[in-house]
C-alpha positions as CSV (number, residue, x, y, z in Angstrom):
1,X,-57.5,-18.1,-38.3
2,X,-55.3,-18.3,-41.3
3,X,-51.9,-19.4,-41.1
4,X,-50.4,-17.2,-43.0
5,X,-51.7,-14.8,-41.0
6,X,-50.7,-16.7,-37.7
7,X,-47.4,-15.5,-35.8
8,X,-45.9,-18.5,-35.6
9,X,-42.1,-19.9,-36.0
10,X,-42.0,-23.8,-35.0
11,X,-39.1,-25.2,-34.4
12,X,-37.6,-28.3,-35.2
13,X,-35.1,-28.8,-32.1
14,X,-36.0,-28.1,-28.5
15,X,-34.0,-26.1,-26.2
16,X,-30.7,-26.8,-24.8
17,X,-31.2,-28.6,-21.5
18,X,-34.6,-29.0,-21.6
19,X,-36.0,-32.3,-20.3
20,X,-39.7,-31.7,-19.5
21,X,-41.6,-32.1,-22.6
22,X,-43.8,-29.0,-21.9
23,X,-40.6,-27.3,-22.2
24,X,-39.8,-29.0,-25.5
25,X,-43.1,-28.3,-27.2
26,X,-44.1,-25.1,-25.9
27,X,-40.8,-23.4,-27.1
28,X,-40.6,-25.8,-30.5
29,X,-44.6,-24.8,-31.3
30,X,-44.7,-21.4,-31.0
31,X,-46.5,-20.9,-27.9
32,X,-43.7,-18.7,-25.5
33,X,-40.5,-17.4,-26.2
34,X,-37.9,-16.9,-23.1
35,X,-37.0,-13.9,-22.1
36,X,-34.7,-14.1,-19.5
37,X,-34.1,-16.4,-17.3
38,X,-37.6,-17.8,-16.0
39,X,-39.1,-14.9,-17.7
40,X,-41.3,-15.9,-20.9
41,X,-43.7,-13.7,-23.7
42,X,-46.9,-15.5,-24.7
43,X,-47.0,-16.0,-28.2
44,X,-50.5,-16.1,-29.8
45,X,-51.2,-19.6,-29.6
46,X,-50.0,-19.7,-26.2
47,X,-51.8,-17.0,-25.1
48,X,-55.0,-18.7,-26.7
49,X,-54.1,-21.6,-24.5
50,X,-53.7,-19.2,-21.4
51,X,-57.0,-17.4,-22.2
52,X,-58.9,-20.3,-22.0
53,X,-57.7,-22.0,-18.9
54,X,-58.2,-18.3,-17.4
55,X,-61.9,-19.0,-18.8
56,X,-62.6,-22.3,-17.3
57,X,-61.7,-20.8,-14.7
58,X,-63.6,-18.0,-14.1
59,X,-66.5,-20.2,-15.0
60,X,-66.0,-22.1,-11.9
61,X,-64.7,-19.5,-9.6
62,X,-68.5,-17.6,-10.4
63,X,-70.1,-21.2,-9.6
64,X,-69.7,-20.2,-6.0
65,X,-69.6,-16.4,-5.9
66,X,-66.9,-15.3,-6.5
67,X,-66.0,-11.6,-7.1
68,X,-63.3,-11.0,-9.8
69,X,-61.1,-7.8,-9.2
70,X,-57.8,-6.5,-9.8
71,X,-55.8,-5.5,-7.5
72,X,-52.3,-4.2,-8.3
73,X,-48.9,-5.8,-9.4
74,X,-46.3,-2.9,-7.0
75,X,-47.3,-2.8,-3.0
76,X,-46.1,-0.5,-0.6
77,X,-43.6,-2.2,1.5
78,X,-46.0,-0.9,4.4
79,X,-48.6,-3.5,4.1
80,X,-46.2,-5.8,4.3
81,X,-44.4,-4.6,7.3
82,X,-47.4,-4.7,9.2
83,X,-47.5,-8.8,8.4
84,X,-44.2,-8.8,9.3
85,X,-43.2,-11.1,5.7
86,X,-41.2,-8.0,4.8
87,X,-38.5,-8.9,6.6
88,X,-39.5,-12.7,7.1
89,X,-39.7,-13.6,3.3
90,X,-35.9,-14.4,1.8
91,X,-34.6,-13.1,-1.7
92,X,-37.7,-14.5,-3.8
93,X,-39.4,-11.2,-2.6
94,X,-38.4,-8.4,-4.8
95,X,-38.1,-5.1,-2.9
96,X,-37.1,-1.9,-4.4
97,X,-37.1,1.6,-3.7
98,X,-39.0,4.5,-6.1
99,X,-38.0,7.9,-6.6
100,X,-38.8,9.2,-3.5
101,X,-36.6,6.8,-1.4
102,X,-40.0,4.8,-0.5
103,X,-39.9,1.3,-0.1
104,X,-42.2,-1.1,-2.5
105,X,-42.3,-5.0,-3.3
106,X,-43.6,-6.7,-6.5
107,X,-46.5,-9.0,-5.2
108,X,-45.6,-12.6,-5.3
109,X,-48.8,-13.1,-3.3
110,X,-51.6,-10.8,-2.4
111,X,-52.5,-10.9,0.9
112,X,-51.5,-8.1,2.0
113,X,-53.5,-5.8,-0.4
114,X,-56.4,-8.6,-0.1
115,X,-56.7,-7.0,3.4
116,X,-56.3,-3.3,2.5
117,X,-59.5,-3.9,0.7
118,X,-61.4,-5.1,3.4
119,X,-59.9,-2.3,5.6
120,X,-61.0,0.0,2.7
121,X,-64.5,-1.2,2.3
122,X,-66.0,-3.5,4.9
123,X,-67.6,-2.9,8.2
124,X,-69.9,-4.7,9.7
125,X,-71.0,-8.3,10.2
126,X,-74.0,-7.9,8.1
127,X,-71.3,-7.7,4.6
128,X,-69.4,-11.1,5.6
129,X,-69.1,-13.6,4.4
130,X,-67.8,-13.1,0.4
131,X,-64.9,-13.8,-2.0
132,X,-62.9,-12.0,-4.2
133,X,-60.2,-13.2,-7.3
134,X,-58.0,-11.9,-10.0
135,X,-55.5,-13.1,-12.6
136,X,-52.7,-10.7,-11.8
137,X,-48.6,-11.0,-12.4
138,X,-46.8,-12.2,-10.1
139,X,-42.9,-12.1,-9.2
140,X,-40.9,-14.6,-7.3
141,X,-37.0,-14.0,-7.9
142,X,-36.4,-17.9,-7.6
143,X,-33.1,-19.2,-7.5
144,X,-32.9,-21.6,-10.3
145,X,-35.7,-21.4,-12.8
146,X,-36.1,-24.9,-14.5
147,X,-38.8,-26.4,-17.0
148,X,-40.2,-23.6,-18.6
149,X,-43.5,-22.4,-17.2
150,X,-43.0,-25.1,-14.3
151,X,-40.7,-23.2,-12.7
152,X,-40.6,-19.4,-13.7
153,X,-39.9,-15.9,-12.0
154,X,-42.5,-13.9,-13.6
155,X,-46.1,-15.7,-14.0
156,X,-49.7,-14.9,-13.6
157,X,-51.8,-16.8,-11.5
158,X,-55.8,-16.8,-10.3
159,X,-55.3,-16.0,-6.3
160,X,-58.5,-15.6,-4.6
161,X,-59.2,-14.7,-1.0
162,X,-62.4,-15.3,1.4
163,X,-63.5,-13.2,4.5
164,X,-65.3,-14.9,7.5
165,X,-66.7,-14.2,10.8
166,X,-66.1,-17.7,12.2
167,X,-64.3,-21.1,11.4
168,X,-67.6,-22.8,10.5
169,X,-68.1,-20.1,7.5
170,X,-64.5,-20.7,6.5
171,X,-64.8,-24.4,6.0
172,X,-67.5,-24.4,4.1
173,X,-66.0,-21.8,1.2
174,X,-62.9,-23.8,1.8
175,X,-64.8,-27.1,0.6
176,X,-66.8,-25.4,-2.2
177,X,-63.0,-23.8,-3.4
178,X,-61.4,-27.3,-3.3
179,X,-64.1,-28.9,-5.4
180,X,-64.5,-26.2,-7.5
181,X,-60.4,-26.4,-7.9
182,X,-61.3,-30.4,-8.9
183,X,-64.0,-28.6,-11.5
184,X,-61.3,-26.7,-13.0
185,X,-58.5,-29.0,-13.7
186,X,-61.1,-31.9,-14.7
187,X,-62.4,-29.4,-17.5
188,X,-58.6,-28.8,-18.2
189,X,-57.8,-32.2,-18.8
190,X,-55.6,-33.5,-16.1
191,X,-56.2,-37.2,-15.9
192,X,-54.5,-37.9,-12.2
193,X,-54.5,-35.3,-9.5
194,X,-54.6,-35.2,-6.0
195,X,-54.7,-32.8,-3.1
196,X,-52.8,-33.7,-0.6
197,X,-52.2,-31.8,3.5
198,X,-49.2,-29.4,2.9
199,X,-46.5,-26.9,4.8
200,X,-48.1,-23.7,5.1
201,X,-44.8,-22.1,4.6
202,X,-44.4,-18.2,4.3
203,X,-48.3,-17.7,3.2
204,X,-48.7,-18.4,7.3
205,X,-52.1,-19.7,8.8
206,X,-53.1,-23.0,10.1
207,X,-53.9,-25.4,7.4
208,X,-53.2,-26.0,3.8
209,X,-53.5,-28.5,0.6
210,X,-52.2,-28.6,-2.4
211,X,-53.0,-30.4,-5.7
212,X,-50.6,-32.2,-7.6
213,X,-50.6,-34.1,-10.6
214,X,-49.0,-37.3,-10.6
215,X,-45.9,-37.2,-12.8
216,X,-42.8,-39.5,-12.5
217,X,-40.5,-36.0,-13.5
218,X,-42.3,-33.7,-10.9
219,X,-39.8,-31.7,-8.8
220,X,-42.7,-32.5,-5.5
221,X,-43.0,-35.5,-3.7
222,X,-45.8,-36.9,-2.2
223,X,-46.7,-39.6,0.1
224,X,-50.2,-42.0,-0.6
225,X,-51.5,-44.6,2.1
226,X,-52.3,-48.1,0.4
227,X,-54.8,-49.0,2.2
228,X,-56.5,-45.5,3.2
229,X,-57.0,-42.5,2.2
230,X,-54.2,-40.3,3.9
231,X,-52.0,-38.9,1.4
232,X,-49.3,-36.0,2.1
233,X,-46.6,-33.6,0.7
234,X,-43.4,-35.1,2.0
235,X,-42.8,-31.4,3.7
236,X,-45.4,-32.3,6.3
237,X,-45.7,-36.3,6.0
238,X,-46.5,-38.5,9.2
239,X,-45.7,-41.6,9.9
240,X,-47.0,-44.4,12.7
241,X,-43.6,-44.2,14.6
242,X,-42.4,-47.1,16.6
243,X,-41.9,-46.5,19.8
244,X,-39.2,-48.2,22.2
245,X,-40.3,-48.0,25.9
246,X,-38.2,-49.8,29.0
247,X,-38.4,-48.9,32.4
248,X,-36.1,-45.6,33.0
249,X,-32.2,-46.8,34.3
250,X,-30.0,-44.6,36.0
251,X,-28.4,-41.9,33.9
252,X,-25.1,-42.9,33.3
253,X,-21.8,-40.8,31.5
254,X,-19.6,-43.2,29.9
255,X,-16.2,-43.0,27.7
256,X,-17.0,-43.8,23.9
257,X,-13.4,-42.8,22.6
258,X,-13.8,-41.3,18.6
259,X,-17.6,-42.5,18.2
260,X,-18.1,-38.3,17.4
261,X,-20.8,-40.2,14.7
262,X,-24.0,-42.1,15.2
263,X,-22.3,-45.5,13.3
264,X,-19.3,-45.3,15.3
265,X,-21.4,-45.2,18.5
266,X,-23.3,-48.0,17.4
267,X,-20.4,-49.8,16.6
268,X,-18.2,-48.9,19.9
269,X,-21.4,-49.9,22.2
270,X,-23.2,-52.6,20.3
271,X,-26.5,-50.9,20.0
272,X,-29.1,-50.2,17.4
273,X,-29.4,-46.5,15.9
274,X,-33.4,-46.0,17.3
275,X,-31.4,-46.7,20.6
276,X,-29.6,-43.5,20.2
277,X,-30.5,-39.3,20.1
278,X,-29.0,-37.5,17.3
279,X,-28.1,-33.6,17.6
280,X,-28.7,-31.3,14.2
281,X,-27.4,-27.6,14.6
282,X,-29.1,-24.6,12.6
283,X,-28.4,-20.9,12.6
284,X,-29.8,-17.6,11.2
285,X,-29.1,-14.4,12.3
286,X,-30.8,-14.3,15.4
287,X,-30.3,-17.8,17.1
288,X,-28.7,-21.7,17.2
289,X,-31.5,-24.0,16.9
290,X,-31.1,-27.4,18.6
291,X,-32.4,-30.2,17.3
292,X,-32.5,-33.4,19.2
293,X,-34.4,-36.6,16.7
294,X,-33.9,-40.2,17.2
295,X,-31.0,-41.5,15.2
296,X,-32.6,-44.4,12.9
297,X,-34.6,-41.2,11.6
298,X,-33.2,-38.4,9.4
299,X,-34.3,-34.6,9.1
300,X,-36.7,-32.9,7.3
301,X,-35.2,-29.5,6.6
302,X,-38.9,-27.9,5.6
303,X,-40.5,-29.5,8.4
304,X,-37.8,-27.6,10.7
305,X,-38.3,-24.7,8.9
306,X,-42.6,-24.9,9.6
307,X,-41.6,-25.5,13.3
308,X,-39.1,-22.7,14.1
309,X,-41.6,-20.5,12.1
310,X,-38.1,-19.3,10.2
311,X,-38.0,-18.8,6.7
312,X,-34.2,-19.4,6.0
313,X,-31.3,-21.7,8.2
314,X,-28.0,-23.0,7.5
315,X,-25.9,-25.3,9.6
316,X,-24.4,-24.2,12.3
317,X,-20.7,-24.6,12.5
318,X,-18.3,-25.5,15.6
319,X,-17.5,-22.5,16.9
320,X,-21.0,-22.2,17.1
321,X,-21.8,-25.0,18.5
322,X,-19.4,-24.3,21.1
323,X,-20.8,-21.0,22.1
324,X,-23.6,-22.8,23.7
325,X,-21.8,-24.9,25.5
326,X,-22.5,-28.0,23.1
327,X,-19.7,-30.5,22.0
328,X,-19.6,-31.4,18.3
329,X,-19.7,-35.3,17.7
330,X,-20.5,-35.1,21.9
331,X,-23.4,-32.8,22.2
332,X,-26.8,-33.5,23.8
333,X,-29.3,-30.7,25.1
334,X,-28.7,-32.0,29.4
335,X,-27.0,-28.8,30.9
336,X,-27.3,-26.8,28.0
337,X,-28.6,-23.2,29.3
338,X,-27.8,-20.1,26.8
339,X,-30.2,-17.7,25.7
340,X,-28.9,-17.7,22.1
341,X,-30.1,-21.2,21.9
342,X,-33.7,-23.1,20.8
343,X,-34.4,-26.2,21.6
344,X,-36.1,-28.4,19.8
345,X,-37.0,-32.5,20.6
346,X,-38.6,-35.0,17.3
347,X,-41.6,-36.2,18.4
348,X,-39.8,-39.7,18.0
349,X,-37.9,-39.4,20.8
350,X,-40.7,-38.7,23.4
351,X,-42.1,-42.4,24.3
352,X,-38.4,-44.4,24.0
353,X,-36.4,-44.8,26.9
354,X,-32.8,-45.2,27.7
355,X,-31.2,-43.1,24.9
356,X,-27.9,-42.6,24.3
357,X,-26.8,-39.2,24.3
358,X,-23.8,-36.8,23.9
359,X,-22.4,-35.5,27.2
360,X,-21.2,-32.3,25.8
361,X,-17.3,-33.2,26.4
362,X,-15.1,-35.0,24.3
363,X,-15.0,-38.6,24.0
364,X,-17.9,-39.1,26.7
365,X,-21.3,-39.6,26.0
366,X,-24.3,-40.8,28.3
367,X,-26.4,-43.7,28.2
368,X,-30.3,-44.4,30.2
369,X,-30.8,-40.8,28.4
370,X,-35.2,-40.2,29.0
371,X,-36.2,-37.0,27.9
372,X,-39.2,-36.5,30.5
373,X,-37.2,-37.0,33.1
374,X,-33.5,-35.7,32.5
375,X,-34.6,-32.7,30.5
376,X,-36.9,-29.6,32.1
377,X,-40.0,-29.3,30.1
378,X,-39.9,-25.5,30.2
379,X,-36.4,-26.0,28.4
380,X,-37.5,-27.4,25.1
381,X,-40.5,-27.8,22.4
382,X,-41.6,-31.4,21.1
383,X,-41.9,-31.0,17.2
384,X,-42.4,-33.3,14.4
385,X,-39.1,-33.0,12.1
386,X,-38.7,-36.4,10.9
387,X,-38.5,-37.0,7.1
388,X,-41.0,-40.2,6.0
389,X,-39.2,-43.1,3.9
390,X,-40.9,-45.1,1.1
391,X,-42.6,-47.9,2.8
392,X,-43.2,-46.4,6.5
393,X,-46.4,-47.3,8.1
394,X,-49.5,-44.9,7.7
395,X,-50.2,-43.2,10.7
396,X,-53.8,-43.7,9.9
397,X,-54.1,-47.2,9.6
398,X,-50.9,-48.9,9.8
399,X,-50.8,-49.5,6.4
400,X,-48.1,-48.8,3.7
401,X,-46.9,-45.1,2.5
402,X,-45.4,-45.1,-1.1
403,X,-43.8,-42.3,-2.6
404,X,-45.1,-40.8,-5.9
405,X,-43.8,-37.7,-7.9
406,X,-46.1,-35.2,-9.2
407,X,-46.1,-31.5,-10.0
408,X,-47.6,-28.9,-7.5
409,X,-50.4,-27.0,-9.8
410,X,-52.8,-25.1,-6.8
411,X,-52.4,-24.5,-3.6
412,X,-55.5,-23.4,-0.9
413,X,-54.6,-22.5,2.3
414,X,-56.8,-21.8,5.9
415,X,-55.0,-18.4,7.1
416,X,-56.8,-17.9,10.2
417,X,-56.3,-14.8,11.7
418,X,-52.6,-14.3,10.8
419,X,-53.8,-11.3,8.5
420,X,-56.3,-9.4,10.1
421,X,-54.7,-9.2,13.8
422,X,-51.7,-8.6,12.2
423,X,-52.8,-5.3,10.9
424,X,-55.5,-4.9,13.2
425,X,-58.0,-5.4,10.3
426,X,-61.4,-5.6,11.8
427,X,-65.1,-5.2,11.4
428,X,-68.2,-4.8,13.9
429,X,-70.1,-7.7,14.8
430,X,-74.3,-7.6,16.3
431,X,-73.0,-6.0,19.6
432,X,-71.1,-3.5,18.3
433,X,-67.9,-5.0,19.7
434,X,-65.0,-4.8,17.0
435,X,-64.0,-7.9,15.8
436,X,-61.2,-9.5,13.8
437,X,-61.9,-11.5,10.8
438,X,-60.6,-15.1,9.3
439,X,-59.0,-15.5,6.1
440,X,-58.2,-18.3,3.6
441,X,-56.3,-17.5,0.0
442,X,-56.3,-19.8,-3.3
443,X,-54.0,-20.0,-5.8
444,X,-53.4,-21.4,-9.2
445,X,-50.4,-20.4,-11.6
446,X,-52.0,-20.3,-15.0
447,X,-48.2,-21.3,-16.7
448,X,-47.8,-24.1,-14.7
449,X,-51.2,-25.7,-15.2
450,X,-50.5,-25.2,-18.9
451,X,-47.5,-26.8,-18.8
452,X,-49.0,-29.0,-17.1
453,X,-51.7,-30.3,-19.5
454,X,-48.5,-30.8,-21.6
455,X,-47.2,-33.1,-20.1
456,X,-50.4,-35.2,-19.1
457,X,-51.4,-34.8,-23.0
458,X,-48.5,-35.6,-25.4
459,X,-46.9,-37.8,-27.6
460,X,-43.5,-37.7,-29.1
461,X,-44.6,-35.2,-32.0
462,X,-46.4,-32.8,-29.5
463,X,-49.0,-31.8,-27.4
464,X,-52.5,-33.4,-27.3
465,X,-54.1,-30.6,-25.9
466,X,-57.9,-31.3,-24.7
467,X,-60.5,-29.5,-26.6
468,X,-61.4,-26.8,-23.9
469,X,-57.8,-25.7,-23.7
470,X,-56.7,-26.1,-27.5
471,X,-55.9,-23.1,-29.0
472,X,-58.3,-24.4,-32.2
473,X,-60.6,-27.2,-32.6
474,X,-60.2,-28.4,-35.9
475,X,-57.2,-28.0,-37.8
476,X,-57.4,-27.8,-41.6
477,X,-54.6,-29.1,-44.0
478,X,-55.0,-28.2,-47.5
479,X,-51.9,-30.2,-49.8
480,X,-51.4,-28.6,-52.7
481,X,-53.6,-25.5,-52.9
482,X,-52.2,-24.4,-56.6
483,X,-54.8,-27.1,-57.2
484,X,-58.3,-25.1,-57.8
485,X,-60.8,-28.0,-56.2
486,X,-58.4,-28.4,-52.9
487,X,-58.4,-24.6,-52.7
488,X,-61.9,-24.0,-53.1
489,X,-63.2,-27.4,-51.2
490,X,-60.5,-26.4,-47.9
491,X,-62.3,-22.5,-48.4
492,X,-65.3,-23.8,-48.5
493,X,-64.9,-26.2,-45.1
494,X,-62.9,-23.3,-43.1
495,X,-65.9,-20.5,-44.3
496,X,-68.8,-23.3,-42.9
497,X,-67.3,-24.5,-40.0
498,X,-66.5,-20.5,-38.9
499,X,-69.8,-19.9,-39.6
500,X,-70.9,-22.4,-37.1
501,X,-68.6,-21.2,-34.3
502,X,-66.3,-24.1,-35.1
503,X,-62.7,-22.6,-33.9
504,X,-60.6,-23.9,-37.3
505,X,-57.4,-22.9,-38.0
506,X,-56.4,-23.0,-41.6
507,X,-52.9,-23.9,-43.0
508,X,-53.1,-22.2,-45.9
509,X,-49.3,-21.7,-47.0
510,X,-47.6,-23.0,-49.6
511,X,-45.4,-25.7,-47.8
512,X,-44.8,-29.0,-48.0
513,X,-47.3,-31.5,-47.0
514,X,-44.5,-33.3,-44.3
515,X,-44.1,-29.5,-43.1
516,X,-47.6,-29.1,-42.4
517,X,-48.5,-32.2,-40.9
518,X,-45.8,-31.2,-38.1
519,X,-47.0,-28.1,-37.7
520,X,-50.6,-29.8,-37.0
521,X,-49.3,-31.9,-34.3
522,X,-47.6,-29.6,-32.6
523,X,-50.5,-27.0,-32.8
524,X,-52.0,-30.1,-31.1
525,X,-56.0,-29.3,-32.4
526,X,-58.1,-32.7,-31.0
527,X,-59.4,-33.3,-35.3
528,X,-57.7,-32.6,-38.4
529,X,-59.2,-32.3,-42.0
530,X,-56.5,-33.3,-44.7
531,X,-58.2,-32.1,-48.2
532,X,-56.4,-33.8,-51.1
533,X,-56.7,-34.2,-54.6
534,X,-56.8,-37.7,-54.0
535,X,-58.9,-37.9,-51.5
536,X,-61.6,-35.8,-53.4
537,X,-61.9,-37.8,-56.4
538,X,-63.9,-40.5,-54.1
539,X,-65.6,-36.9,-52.2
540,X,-64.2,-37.8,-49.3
541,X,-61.9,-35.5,-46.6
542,X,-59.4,-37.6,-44.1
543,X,-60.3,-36.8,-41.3
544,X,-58.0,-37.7,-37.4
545,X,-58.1,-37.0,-34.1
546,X,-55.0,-36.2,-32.4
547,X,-54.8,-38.5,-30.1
548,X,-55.2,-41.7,-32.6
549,X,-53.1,-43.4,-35.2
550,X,-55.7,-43.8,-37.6
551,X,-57.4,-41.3,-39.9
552,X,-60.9,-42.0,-41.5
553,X,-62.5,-41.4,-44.8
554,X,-65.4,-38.7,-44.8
555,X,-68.1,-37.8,-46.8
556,X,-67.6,-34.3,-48.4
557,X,-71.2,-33.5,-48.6
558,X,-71.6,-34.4,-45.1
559,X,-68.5,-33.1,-43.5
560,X,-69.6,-29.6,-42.0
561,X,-72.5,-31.8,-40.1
562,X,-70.1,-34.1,-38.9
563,X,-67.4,-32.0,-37.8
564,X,-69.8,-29.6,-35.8
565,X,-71.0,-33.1,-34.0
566,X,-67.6,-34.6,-33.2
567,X,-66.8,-31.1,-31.5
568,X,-69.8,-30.9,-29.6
569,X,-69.4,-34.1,-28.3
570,X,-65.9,-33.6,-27.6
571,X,-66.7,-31.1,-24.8
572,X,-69.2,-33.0,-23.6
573,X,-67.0,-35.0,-22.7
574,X,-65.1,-32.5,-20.2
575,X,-68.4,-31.0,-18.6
576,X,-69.3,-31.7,-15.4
């Protein structure tokens, strides 16, 4: 590729309010332009990028049989009616009506269709088990779209899904999709990644992971374990709770005038706040949640959201409180009866005694408060709603949880048979007998992981991008091509090295040298070949890599042999 021939504007500022340094170098190289909000074009060089982290890829995704499709970007609200995530995904879903007054949703996921095509074209036992994938568009209307690719609206992603007749079957594709998911971001070029246990949110099912790369500006938060290996999104994080246990007192209402918060109560009676059962109120349309944790522990508003099974809540205010029968700054769940109410009790409650609780009446509250025995068990759900804090003790090993940011770039997820009995998907097993299968999706937004690299690979002057991504290998700078021997010497290396396979881009405009050197690092190619008139009076070409200081001296006569062996062993270096 010739430059001049290259659509390509680099910029020398980055965008207004941009802080990630994908952002930055992405929009100042050329790669994307925005849109609309969190909607972006590729621009050549970006999509070379795209294409070949679509390729790697691929590569792996066939590794272990994988089936690539495509299946479409517009559903019929139908299929997703029958899962029920019509109605129970919020305003990232994009619903519209066509023509005919029908209703339709722009995929943000594919499960749904995923099982119209086993529906459409599987039967029996004997065809299970297999996998399927696609790069498709998808559409999630998000509510503040941030950092470029990292967050966006519209983006395309590799989303595959796997059919099963039995959890044993799952697992195993499950295992051979999370290594092969290590495969692909390894050959990418990600130096730290993790996969860590996470919320299966509105995808549904009964387990999940995600991978994230470590990054102190990520938007997620993880937990790691010290001394183990138990590592977490903070959505569903554990921690080894401490328990306080006493032999049960007598259940005792007493008068704690203004203490309506847990500091004043601590104040007023002298206690400690793990001595004491804090109330949370939610809403949505349909109900008041109640949520009862210990009050040395805050909440964790996705962890509620995973155990109601709701996909939106705000708080709940007074009057709604009161409708219950529930005291704000007083209220406790003991004589609470109303079947517009859930309640809910932290898992940190369970094994201390002695609480001190609201008595749902102004000014009172009661101490000797013990769950087991002051609460009916058919009245209420134990749940784990507690948010982990930086230095909590594994629940593992007892060891040490630190916090670490990172950004979220796949997801994999163990759906069970949330899918299939939902629309009564089935096939026919030995007997004859019709049976419904298991499901697990996969998912990895191409963007992001491009962004991504970015910001694992850079330097102040751009990105550093790793040879299997880089839009080029080598990049070629000729200075001064009115002079005849730099021109014919930089023709001569570009014609050799193409000839050979090598991907070279050429800069073959006439700008300055300062210019073009810019240019080069944000393009971001691992070598660069400098050809000067200075340089080839000794017959030598400079010659750098990208992500060194130095340049070297060259041989002319030997360059071509050299170049093709510094790229091959440059991608050895990211096989596997």
């Amino acid at each position: 590729m010739r430059m001049n021939n290259l659509l390509l504007k680099t910029r020398k500022n980055p965008p207004k309010n941009s802080e990630m340094p994908s952002h930055q170098f992405l929009i100042r190289g050329g790669y994307i332009n925005q849109v609309s909000s969190g909607i972006y074009t590729y621009l050549p060089l970006g999509f070379k990028v795209k294409t070949n982290i679509e390729n790697i890829i691929r590569e792996e995704m066939n590794k272990i049989n994988g089936q690539e499709i495509s299946m479409p970007v517009v559903h019929p609200a139908e299929l997703w009616k029958a899962t029920k995530r019509f109605d129970e995904v919020g305003k990232e879903l994009l619903r519209f009506k066509d023509r005919r007054g029908k209703d339709h949703v722009i995929a943000m996921t594919h499960e749904e269709t995923a099982v119209d095509l086993f529906k459409q074209n599987i039967s029996s036992y004997k065809e299970l088990p297999f996998t399927v994938y696609h790069f498709q568009t998808k559409f999630r209307d998000e509510l503040r779209s941030r950092g470029g690719l990292l967050r966006v609206r519209e983006f395309t992603m590799k989303d595959a899904y796997s059919y099963h007749r039995n959890q044993e079957s799952l697992e195993k594709t499950y295992s051979q999709v999370h290594k092969a998911y290590e495969n692909m971001f390894k050959r990418a070029g990600l130096n730290d990644f993790v996969s860590v246990e996470s919320a299966v949110g509105a995808m549904g099912g009964n387990k999940a992971h995600e991978f994230i790369a470590i990054n102190e500006m990520g938007e997620d938060s993880i937990i790691r374990c010290t001394d183990c290996s138990y590592r977490a999104n903070i959505e569903v994080g554990e921690t080894a709770i401490k328990d306080y246990p006493e032999e049960p007192k007598k259940l005792e209402k007493i008068h704690t005038p203004e203490a309506k918060t847990i500091d004043d109560l601590c104040k007023f009676l002298d206690i400690s706040r793990e001595k004491t059962a804090k109330a949370v109120f939610f809403k949505n349309d349909e109900k008041i949640y109640f949520l009862l944790i210990r009050g040395d522990l805050e909440i964790n508003e996705n962890k509620i959201k995973e155990a109601l099974k709701v996909p939106e809540l705000s708080y709940a205010e007074e009057e709604d409180i009161k409708s219950i029968g529930a005291e704000p700054g007083y209220a406790s769940p003991i004589g609470i009866n109303n079947e517009n109410v859930e309640i809910y009790i932290d898992e940190s409650l369970m094994n201390t005694n002695n609480l001190v609780t609201g008595a749902n009446e102004t000014n009172y509250h009661y101490k000797n408060f013990n769950i087991k025995r002051d609460l009916d068990k058919n009245k209420y759900e134990v749940v784990s709603i507690y948010k982990v804090k930086d230095g909590d003790k594994c629940p593992r090993c007892n060891g040490t949880l630190k916090f670490e940011n990172g950004i979220e770039i796949g997801n994999i997820f163990q759906l069970g048979y949330k899918y299939s009995k939902s629309t009564n998907t089935t096939y026919l097993d030995e007997n004859g007998k019709a049976q419904n299968f298991i499901m697990a999706s996969y998912g990895i937004g191409i963007g992001r992981l491009m962004a991504t690299i970015i910001e694992d690979n850079h330097d102040e002057y751009g990105p550093i991008w790793p040879i299997t991504v880089s839009p080029f290998d080598v990049h070629i700078v000729a200075i001064n091509l009115d002079n005849k021997k730099v021109k014919n010497e930089a023709e001569k290396i570009y014609r050799k090295l193409k000839e050979n396979n090598i991907n070279v881009i050429f800069d073959d405009r006439d700008e300055r040298a300062g210019v073009q050197f810019n240019d080069a690092d944000l393009i971001g190619a691992p070598f660069r070949l400098t050809v000067s008139s200075r340089n080839l009076k000794d017959s030598k070409i400079e010659f750098k890599r990208r992500d060194e200081d130095n340049s070297q001296k060259l041989d002319k006569s030997n360059i071509i042999k050299e170049i093709i062996d510094k790229v091959e062993k440059e991608y050895d270096k990211y096989s596997l």
